[in-house]
C-alpha positions in Angstrom: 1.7 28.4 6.9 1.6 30.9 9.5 -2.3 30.7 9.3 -2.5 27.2 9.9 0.2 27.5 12.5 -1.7 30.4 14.5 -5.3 27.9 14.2 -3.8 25.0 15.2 -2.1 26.8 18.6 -5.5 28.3 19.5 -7.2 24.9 19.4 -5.0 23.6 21.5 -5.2 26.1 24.1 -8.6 24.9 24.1 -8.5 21.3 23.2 -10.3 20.0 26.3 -13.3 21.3 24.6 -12.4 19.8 21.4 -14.5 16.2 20.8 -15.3 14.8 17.5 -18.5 16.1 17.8 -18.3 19.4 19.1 -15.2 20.6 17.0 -16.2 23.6 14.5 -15.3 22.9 10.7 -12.4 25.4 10.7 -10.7 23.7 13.3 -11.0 20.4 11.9 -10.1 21.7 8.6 -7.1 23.2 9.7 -5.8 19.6 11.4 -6.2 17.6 8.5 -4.5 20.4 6.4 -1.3 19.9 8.9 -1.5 16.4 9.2 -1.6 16.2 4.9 1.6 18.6 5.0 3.1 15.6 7.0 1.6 13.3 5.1 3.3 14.1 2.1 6.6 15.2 3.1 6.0 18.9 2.9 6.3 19.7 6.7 7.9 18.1 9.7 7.5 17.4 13.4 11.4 17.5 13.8 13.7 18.8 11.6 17.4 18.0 11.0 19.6 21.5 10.9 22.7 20.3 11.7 24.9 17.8 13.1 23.2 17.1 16.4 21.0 19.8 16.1 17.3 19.7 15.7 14.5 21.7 15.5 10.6 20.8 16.4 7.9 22.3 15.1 5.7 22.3 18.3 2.5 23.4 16.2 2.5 20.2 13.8 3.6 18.1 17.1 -0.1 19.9 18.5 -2.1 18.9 14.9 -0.9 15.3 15.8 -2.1 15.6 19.1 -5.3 17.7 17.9 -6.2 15.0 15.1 -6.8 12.2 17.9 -9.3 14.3 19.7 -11.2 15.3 16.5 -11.7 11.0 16.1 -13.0 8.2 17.0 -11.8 4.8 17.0 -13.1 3.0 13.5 -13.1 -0.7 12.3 -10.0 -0.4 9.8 -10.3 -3.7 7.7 -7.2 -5.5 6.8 -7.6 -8.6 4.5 -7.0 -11.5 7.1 -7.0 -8.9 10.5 -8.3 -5.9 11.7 -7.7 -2.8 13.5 -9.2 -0.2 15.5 -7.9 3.1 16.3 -8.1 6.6 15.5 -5.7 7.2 12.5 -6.2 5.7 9.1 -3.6 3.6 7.4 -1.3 5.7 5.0 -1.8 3.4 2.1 -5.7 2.6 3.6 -7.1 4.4 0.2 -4.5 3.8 -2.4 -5.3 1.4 -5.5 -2.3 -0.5 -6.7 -1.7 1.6 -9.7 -1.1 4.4 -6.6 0.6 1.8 -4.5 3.1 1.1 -7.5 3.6 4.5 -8.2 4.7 5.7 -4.8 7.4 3.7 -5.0 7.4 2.2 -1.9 7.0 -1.7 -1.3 5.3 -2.4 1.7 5.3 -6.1 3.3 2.6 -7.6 5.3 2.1 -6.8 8.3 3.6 -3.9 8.2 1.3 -0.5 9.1 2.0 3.2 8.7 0.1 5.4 9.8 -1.8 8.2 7.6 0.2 11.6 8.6 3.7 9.7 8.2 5.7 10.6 4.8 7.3 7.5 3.6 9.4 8.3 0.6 9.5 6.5 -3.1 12.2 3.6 -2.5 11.2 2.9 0.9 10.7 -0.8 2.2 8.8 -1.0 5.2 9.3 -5.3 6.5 7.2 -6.3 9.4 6.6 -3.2 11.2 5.0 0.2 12.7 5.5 3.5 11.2 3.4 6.6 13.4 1.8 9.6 12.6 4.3 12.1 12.1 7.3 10.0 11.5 9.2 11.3 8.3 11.0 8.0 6.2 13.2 9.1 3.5 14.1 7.9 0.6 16.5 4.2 0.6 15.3 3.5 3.9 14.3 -0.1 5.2 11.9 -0.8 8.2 12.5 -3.8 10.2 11.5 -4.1 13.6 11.6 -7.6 13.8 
């Protein structure tokens, strides 16, 4: 990961340059590679090492921030609403054989956000789950 890490600080040292249309391949490569390592659980903004003690990863906190410069808001249809923003739903392009198979039951309206890992057994109720959040496994989300 130390590759990824090192691409994703020097496009942030620059990121006032960074627009989705002026941002080279590489660079937007290497942010969806970070935000898929959040995606699915393999890498985390903030990291639990002890009892009161945590650890945050700066760089992937940087990809998050990276990934809204690299897009532009989108229409993001959803059955009797929609949404516009920047980051994709995490379930957006899942069938329901994929849905099923996740694991995790997910009850209108709730919304989570593509670069958040929410882990088989999860029930997300009414509510908002954000890029980079990490949900584990047994865990309801109710913010109503």
């Amino acid at each position: 990961m130390s590759d990824l890490q090192a691409l994703i600080e020097a496009a942030f040292e620059r990121r006032a340059e960074i627009t989705p249309r002026s941002v080279d391949a590489r660079t937007r490569e290497a942010i969806h590679e970070a935000i898929a390592l959040l995606d699915s659980g393999q890498a985390r903004v903030a990291e639990r090492r002890g009892v009161g003690d945590w650890m945050v990863n700066e760089w992937l906190k940087k990809a998050v921030l990276l990934s809204f410069r690299i897009n532009d808001n989108e229409i993001m249809r959803a059955g009797f609403t929609h949404f516009y923003d920047k980051v994709p739903s995490r379930f957006g392009d899942m069938n329901s054989a994929e849905l099923a198979a996740s694991g995790v039951r997910v009850v209108p309206p709730a919304f989570a956000r593509k670069g958040s890992y929410i882990a088989s057994g999860t029930v997300l109720m009414p509510s908002y789950v954000n890029i980079g959040a990490y949900v584990d496994t047994g865990t309801m989300v109710d913010t109503w």
